[in-house]
C-alpha positions as CSV (number, residue, x, y, z in Angstrom):
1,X,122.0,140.6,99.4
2,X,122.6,137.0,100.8
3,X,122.8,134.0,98.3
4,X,121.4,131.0,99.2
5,X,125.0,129.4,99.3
6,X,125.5,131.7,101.8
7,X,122.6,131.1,103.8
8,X,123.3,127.7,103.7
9,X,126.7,127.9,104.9
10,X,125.7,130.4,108.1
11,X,123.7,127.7,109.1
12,X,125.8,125.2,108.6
13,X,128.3,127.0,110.4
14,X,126.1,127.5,113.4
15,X,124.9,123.9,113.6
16,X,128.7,122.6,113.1
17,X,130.1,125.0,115.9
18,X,126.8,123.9,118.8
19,X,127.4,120.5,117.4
20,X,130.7,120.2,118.4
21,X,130.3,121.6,121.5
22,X,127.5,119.0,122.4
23,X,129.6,116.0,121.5
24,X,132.9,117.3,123.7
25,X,130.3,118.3,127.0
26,X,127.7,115.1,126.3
27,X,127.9,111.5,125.6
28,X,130.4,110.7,127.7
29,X,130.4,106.5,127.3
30,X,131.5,107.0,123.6
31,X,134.0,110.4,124.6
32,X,136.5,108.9,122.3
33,X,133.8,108.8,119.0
34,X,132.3,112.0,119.9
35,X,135.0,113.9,120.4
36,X,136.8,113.0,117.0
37,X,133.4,113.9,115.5
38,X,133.2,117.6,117.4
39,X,137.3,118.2,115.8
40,X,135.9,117.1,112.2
41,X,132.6,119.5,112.4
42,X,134.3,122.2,113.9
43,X,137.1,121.5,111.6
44,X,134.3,122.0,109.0
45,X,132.8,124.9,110.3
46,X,136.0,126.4,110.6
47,X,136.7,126.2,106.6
48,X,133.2,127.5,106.3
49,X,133.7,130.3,108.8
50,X,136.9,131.6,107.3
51,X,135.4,131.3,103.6
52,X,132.1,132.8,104.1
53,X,134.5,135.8,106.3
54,X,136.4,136.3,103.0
55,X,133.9,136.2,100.3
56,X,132.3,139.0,102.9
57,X,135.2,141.3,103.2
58,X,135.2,141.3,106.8
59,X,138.7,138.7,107.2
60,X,141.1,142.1,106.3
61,X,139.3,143.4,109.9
62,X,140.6,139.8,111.7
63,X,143.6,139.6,109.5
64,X,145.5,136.8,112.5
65,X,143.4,134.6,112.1
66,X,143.6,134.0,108.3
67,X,145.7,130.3,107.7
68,X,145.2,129.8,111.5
69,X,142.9,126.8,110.8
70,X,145.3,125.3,108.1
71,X,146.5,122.1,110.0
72,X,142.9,121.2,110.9
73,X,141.7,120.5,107.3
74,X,144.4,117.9,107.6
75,X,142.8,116.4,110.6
76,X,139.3,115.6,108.7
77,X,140.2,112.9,106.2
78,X,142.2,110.9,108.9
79,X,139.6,111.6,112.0
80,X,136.6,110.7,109.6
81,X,138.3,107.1,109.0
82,X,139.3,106.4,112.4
83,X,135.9,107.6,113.8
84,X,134.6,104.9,111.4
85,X,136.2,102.6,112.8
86,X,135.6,103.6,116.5
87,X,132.5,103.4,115.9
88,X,132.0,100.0,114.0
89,X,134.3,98.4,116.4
90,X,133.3,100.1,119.3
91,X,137.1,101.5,120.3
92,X,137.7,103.5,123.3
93,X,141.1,104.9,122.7
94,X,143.5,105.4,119.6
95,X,146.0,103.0,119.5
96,X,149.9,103.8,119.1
97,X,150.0,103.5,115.1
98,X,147.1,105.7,115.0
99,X,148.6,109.3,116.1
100,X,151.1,108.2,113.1
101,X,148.1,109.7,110.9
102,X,147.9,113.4,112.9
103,X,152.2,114.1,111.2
104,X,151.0,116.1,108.1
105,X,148.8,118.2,110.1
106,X,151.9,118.8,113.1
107,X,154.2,119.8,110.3
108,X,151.7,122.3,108.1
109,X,151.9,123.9,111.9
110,X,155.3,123.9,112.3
111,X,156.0,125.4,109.1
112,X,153.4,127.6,109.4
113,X,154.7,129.0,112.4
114,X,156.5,132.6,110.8
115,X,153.5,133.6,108.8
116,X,151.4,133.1,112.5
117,X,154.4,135.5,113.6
118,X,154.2,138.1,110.7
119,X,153.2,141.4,111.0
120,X,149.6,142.1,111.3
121,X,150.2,144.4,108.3
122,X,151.4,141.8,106.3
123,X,148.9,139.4,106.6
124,X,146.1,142.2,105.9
125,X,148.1,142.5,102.8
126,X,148.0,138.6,101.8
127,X,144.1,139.1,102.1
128,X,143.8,141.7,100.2
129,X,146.0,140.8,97.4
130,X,143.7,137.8,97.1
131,X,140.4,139.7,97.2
132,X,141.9,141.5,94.1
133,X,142.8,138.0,92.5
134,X,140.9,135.0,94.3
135,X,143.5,132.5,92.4
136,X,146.4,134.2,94.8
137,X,145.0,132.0,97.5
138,X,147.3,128.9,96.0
139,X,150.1,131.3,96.1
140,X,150.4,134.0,99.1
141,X,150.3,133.3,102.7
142,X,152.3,130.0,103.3
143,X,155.2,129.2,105.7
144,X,158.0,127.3,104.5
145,X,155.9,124.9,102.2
146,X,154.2,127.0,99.0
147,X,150.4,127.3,99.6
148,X,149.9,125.8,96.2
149,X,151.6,122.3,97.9
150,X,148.9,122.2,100.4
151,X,146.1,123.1,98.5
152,X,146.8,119.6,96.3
153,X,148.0,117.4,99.1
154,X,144.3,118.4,100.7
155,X,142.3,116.8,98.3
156,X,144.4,113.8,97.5
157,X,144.4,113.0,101.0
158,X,140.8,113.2,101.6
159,X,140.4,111.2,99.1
160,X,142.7,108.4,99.6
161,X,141.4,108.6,103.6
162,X,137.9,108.6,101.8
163,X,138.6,104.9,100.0
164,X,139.8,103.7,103.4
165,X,137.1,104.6,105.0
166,X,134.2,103.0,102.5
167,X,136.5,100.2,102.1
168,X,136.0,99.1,106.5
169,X,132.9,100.6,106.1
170,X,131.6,98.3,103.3
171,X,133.4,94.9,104.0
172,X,131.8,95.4,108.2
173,X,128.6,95.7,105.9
174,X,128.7,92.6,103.9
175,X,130.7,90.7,106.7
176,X,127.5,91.2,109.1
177,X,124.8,90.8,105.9
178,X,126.9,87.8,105.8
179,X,126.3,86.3,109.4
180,X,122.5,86.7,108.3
181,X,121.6,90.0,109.9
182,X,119.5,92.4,107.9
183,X,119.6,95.5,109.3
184,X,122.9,97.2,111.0
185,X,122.1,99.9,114.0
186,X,121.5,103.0,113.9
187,X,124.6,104.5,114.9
188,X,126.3,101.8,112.4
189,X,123.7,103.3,109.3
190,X,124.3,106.8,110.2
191,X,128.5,106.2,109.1
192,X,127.0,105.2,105.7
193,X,125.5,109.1,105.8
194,X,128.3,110.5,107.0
195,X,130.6,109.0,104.7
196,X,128.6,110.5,101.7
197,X,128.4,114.0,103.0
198,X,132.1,113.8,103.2
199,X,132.5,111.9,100.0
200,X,130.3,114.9,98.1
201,X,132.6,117.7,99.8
202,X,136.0,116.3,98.5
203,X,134.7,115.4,95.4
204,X,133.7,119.3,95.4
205,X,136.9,120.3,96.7
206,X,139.2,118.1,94.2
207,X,137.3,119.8,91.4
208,X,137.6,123.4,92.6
209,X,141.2,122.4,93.3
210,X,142.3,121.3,89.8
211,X,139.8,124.4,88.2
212,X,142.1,126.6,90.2
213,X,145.4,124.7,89.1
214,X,144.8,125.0,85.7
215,X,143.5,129.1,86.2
216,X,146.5,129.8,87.9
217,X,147.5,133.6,86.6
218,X,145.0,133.3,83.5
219,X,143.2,136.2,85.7
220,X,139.8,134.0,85.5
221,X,137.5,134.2,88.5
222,X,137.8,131.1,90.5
223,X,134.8,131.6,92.4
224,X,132.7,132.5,89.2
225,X,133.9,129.7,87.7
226,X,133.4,126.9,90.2
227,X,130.0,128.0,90.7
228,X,128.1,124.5,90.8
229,X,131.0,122.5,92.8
230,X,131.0,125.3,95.8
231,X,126.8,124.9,95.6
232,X,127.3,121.4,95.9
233,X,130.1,121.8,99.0
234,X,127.8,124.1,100.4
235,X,124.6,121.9,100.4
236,X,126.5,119.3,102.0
237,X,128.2,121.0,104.9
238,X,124.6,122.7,105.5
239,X,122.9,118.7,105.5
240,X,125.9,117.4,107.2
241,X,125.6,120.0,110.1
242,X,121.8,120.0,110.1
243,X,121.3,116.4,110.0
244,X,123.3,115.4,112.7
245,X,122.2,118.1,114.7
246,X,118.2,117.6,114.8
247,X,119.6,113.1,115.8
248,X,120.7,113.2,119.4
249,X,120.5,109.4,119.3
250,X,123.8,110.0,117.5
251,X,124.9,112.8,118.8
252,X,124.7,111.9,122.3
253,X,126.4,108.5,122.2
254,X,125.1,106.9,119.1
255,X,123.2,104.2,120.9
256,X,122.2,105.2,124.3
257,X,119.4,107.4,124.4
258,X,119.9,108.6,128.1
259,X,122.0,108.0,130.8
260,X,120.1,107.3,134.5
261,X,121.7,105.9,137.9
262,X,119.5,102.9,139.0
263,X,119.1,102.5,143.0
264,X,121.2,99.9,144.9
265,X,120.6,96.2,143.3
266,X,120.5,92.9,146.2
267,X,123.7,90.9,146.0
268,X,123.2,87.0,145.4
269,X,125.3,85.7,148.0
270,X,129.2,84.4,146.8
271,X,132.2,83.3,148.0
272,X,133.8,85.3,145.5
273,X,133.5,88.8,144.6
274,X,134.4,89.6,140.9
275,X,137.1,92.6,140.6
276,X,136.4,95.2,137.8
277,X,138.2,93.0,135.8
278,X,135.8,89.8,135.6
279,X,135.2,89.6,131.8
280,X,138.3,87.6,132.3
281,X,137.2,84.4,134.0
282,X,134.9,81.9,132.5
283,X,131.5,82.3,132.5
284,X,131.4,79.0,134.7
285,X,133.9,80.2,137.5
286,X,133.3,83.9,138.3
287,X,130.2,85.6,138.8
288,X,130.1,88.4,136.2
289,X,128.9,91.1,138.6
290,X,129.0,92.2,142.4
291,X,128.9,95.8,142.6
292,X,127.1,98.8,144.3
293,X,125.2,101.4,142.5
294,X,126.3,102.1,139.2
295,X,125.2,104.2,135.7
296,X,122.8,101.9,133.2
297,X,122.3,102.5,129.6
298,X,118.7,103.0,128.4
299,X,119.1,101.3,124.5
300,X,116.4,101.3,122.4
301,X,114.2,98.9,121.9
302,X,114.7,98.2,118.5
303,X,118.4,97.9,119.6
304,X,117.6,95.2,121.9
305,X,115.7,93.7,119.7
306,X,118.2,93.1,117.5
307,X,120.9,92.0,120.0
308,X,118.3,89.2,121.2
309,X,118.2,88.1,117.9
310,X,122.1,88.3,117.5
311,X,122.4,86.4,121.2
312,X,120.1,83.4,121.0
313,X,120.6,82.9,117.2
314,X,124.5,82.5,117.8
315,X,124.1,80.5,121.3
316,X,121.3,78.1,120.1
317,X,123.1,77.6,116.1
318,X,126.4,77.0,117.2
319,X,126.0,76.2,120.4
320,X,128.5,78.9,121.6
321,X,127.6,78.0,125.2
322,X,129.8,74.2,124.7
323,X,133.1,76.6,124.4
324,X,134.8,76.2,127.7
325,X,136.7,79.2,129.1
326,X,133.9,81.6,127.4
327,X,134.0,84.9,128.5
328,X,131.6,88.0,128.3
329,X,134.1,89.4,126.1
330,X,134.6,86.7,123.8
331,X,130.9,86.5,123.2
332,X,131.1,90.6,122.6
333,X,134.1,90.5,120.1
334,X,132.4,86.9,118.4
335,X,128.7,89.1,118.2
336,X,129.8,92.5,117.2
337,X,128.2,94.2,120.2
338,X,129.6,95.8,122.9
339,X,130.3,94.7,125.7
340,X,128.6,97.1,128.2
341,X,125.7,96.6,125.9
342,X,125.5,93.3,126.2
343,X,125.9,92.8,130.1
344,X,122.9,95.3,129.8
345,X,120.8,93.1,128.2
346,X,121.7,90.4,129.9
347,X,120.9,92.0,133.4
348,X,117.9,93.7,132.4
349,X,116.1,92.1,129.3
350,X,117.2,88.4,130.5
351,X,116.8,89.4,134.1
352,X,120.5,87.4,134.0
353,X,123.9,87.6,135.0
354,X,126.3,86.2,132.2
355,X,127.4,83.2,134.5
356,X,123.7,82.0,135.0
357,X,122.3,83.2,131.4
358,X,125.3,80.5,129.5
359,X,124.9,78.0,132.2
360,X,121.0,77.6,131.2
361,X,121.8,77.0,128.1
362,X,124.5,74.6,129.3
363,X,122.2,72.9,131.9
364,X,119.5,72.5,129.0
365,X,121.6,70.7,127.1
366,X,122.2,67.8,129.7
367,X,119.0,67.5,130.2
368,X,118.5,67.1,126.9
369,X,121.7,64.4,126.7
370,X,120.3,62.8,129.4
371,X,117.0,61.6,127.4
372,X,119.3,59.7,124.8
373,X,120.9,56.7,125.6
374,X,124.1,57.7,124.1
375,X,125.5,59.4,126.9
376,X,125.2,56.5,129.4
377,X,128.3,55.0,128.5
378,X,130.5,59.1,129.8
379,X,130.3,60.0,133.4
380,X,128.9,62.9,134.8
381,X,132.0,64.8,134.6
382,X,132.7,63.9,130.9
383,X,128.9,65.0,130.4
384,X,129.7,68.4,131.9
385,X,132.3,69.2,130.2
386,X,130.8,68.2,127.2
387,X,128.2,70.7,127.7
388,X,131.5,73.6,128.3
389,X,131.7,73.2,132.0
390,X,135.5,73.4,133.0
391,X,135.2,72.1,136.5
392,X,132.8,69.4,138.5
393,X,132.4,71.6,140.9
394,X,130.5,74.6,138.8
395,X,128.6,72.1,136.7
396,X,127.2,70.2,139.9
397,X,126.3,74.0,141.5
398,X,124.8,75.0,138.3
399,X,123.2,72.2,137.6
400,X,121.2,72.3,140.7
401,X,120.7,76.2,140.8
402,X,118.6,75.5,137.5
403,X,116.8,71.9,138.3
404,X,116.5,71.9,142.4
405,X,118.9,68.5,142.2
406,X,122.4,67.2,142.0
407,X,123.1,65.5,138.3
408,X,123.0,62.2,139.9
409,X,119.7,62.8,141.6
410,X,118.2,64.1,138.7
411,X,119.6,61.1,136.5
412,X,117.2,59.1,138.9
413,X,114.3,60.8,138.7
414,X,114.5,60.4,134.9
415,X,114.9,56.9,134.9
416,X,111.5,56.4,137.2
């Protein structure tokens, strides 16, 4: 007869394993997230899998692939903290230092390596000496390093990884509360979820560990003992699986809800076509975009919302638009949002390309300046680059594009 802890971890296990399929075949502008997700639930699952085949009696029929799975319970703690912090800083790639964090999991591999090799014989003997005496399980079936090693480092290292990871996930928190925003995204809010599911499991896991440690050879059920923790390790991996698995917001991408492929936009004439790398140039030199066809997020509307808000409170309060040499990418890395988020915006809720959306702003202000009398004493130029212009020649183009006359032009129709 099937427990509920059992029940609960089959259907964790199912919802783990089509979960981590979904996020290595779908979301493919946050591949790099989604994909260290998928290894951390079907890392999960895994644990589950190989638990649930043992507790059954069916491993002794699948005997290679007991321990199999041993390096990728070393992979969860690290993964879990960097995905954090893919996702809050909206990383693409890992950087050098990172694959520094993936050694313990290549060397429980490497010295793993004869018992993959053994007999078949001798690993259906591991598993069955430990069905007679569950508290084997710290003792039979390791490589070079005793099983009993691993089974503490595990723990100890989930845990440590586990303060990392509410550490960048809490200071982002207060850093943005901070600034004066109220709410963080979706995909931002979901971490805090995720970090408790995995918080709850290792917690679990420590205290089954050190149960075991002290049991070791007292001949005391393990299992029977640790009744409550494996409930709890059990509910979580089953709301852990479940919940991400009924969100595709998340689990598609986290913040784009569907991908589409808009027709053929009309080019604004230009002397100057911007290469694929155009965040570079000032917003005042470079138009941001001339391109063909190309894929456009669909965000939510609550997320634009709340990038508006971010935008126009940062550009109007500190008058981010006065900063010569700004770049889409500055304005990204100084607003927290992406970058490819933001150009959306821009292009579709501001019906604006970078360049012309911060040269309003900048074109505004002279108009304003020009009302005072303080300003008559600076030339036009001075007054430009006042307002962040780097060059006459963009201020005087801009200048026009906006008011239909040269700065000069326009100072005389202001003093009739």
């Amino acid at each position: 007869m099937l427990r509920l802890q059992d029940v609960l971890m089959i259907g964790g296990i199912f919802c783990s394993f089509v979960t981590s399929i979904l996020l290595f075949v779908k979301g493919s502008n946050y591949r790099h997230a989604n994909r260290q997700l998928g290894i951390i639930l079907f890392s999960c699952g895994w644990y589950a899998l190989l638990y649930l085949l043992f507790i059954g009696g069916w491993l002794k029929d699948i005997p290679y692939i007991f321990r199999i799975g041993s390096p990728l319970y070393y992979l969860i703690p690290p993964l879990s903290y960097l995905y954090v912090r893919t996702v809050l800083y909206d990383e693409t790639s890992f950087k050098r230092s990172d694959w520094l964090h993936f050694i313990p999991a290549a060397i429980n591999f490497l010295e793993l390596m004869p018992f993959y090799f053994a007999d078949t014989a001798v690993k259906k003997q591991v598993i069955q000496d430990i069905a007679r005496d569950i508290n084997l399980i710290y003792l039979k079936g390791s490589g070079f390093v005793p099983v009993v090693v691993h089974a503490t480092l595990r723990p100890v290292q989930g845990v440590i990884y586990l303060l990392f990871q509410w550490f960048i996930l809490l200071r982002y928190y207060f850093i943005q509360k901070k600034k004066g925003y109220t709410q963080l995204p979706e995909n931002k809010r979901w971490l805090f979820i995720f970090s408790g599911f995995l918080t709850t499991i290792y917690v679990a896991l420590a205290v089954i560990t050190v149960t075991g440690l002290r049991i070791l050879g007292s001949g005391i059920d393990l299992l029977e003992l640790c009744k409550g923790p494996v409930l709890v390790m059990n509910f979580a991996f089953f709301g852990f699986s479940v919940y991400l698995f009924f969100k595709p917001n998340i689990l598609y991408g986290a913040r784009i809800l569907q991908p589409a492929v808009t027709e053929k936009q009309p080019e604004e004439p230009t002397s100057v076509i911007a290469p694929a790398h155009e965040s570079v140039f000032a917003a005042d030199e470079i138009p941001e975009e001339n391109r063909l066809a190309k894929k456009e997020l669909l965000l939510h509307e609550d997320l634009i919302k709340s990038y508006c808000e971010r935008l126009e409170k940062y550009i109007t309060e500190q008058q981010a638009f006065r900063k010569q040499g700004l770049t889409l990418n500055i304005l990204s890395d100084n607003l927290d949002i992406p970058r490819h988020h933001l150009s959306h915006v821009l292009n579709k809720h501001y019906q604006q390309r970078f360049t012309d959306f911060i040269n309003t702003y900048r074109v505004d202000y002279i108009r304003r300046r020009m009302q005072d009398d303080d300003w008559k004493g600076m030339t036009l130029e001075a007054l430009g680059e006042e307002a962040g212009f780097s060059s006459r020649s963009t201020f005087f183009s801009a200048f026009k594009k906006n008011t239909g006359f040269s700065p000069s032009e326009y100072q005389k129709q202001e003093r009739f």
